[in-house]
C-alpha positions in Angstrom: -5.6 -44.4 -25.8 -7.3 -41.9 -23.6 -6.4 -40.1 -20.5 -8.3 -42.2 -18.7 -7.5 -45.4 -19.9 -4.2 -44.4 -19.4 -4.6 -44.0 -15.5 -6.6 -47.4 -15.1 -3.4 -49.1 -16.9 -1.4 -47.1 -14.7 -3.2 -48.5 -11.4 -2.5 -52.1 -13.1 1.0 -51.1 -13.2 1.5 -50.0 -9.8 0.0 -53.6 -8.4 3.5 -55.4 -8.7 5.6 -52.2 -8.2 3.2 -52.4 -4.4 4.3 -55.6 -3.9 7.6 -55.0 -4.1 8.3 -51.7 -2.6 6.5 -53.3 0.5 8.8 -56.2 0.7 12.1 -53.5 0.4 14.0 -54.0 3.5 14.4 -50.5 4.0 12.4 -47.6 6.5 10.6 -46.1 3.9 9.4 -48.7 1.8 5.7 -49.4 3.9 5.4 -45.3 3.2 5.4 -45.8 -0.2 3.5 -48.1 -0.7 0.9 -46.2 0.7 1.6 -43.7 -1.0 1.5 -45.6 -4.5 -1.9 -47.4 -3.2 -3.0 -43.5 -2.2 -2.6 -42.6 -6.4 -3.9 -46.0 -7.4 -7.0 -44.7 -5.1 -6.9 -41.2 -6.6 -6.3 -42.3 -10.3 -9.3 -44.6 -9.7 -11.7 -41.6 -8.8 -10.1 -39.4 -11.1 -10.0 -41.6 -14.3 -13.9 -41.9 -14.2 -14.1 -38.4 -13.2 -12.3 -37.5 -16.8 -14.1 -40.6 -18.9 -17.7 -38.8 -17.7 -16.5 -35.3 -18.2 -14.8 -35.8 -21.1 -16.8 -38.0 -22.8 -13.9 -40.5 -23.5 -16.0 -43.2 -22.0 -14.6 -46.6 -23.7 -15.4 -50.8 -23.8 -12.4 -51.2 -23.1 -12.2 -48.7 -19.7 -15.3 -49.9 -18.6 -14.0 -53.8 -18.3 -11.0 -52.6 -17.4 -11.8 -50.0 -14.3 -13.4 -52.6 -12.2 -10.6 -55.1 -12.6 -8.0 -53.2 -11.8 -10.1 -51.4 -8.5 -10.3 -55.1 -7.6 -7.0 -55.8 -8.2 -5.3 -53.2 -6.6 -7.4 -53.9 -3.5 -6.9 -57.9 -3.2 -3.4 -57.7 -3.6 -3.1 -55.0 -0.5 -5.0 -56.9 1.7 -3.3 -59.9 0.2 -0.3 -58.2 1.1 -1.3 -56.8 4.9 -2.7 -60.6 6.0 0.4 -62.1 5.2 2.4 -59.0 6.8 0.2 -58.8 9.9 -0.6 -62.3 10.2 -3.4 -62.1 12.7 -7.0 -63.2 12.5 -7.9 -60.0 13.4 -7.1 -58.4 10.4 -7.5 -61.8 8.0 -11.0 -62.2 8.9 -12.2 -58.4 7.6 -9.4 -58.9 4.3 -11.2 -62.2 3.3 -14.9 -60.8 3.7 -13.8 -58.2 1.4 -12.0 -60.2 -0.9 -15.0 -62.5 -1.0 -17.4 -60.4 -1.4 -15.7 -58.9 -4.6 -16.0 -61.9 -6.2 -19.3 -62.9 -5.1 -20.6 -59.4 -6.2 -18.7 -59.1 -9.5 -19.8 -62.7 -11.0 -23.4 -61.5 -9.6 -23.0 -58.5 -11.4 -21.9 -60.2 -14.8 -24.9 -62.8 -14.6 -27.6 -60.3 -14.3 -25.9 -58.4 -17.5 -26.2 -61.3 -19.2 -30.3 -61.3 -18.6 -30.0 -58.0 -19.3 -31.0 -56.7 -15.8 -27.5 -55.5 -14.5 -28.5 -52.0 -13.7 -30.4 -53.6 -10.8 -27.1 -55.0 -9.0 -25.1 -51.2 -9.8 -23.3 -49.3 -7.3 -24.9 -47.7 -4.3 -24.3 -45.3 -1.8 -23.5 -48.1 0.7 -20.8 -49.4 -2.1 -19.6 -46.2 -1.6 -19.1 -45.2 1.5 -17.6 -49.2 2.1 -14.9 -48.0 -0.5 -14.0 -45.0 1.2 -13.3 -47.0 4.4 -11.7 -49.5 2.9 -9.2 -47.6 1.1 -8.3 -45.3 4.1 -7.6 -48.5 6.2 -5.8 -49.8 3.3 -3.3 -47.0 3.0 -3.1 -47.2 7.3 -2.6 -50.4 7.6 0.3 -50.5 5.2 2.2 -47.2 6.1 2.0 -48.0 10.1 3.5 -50.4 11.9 1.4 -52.7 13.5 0.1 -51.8 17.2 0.5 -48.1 16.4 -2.8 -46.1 17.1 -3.1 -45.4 13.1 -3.0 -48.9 12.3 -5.7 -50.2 14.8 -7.5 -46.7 13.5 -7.0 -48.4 9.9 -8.0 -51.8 11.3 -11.5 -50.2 12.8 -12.2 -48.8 9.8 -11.5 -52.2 8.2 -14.5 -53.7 9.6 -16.5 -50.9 9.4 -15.5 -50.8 5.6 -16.2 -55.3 5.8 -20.0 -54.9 7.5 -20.8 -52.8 4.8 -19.1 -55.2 2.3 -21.6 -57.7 3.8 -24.5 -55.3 3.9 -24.2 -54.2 0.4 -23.8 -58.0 -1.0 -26.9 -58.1 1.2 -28.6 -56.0 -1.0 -27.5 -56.6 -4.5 -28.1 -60.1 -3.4 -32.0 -59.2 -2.3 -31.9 -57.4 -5.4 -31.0 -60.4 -7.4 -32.9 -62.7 -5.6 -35.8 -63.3 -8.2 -33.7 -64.2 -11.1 -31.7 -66.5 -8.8 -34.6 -68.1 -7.3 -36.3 -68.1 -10.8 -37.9 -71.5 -12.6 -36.1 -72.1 -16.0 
């Protein structure tokens, strides 16, 4: 088991641990679990970061790293659009969470004809992570109303039009194998 294996199981870990530090009924507990989702968002930079450098790239941490990114981030926004319980920040969780699963069983059909490098990450994937996991860790360490939450609810959008604008173009990308005669 490698260091970086190690961090993506550690990310999986801190999924329930979330959940449940959120729900505390105590001051602190929305502060930590930003705070946890902050290191789930590090580790996740960080565990490529060592796989690539330290050539400890693995099967199993490949399969694994995407999952638990995905994980990590349905169950937040899982978490903030039962908390907040307004369309106005349901609307932007669901594109996201959506678009995930759109994109990931897009990504797995094109590896299976061999063509997945056509549907990898881009700079727009990117930059639509960085949003999103900045609003994330907002919207669940503020209360709702206060100027960082509607600063993490901005960015939320922002984060969902490029969600939509990416699937865009790994659809696009896609679209002659889908539209392709058998």
């Amino acid at each position: 088991m490698s260091i970086p294996n190690i961090l993506t199981l550690v990310r999986i870990i801190l999924i329930p641990l979330l959940v449940v530090v959120f729900y505390l009924p105590v001051e602190w507990s929305r502060f930590v679990a930003a705070l946890m989702f902050t290191t789930a968002a590090v580790t996740d930079w960080f565990d490529g970061y060592l796989a690539r450098r330290w050539n400890q790239t693995t099967p199993f941490g490949a399969f694994l790293d995407p999952v638990a990114d995905k994980l990590i981030v349905a169950v937040a926004l899982g978490v903030l659009i039962e908390y907040y319980a307004d369309l106005a920040l349901t609307l932007p969780g669901l594109v996201i969470i959506g678009r995930e699963i759109v994109i990931s069983a897009l990504r797995e059909w094109m590896a299976e004809l061999g063509k997945r490098a056509s549907v990898s990450v881009s700079s727009i994937g990117k930059y639509k992570t960085a949003f999103q996991m900045v609003a994330i860790i907002l919207l669940l360490a503020f209360a709702p109303g206060s100027w960082l939450a509607q600063l993490g609810l901005v960015l939320l959008y922002l984060a969902a039009v490029l969600t939509l604008w990416s699937m865009c173009k790994y659809l696009a990308a896609a679209w002659p194998e889908l539209t392709r005669s058998v």
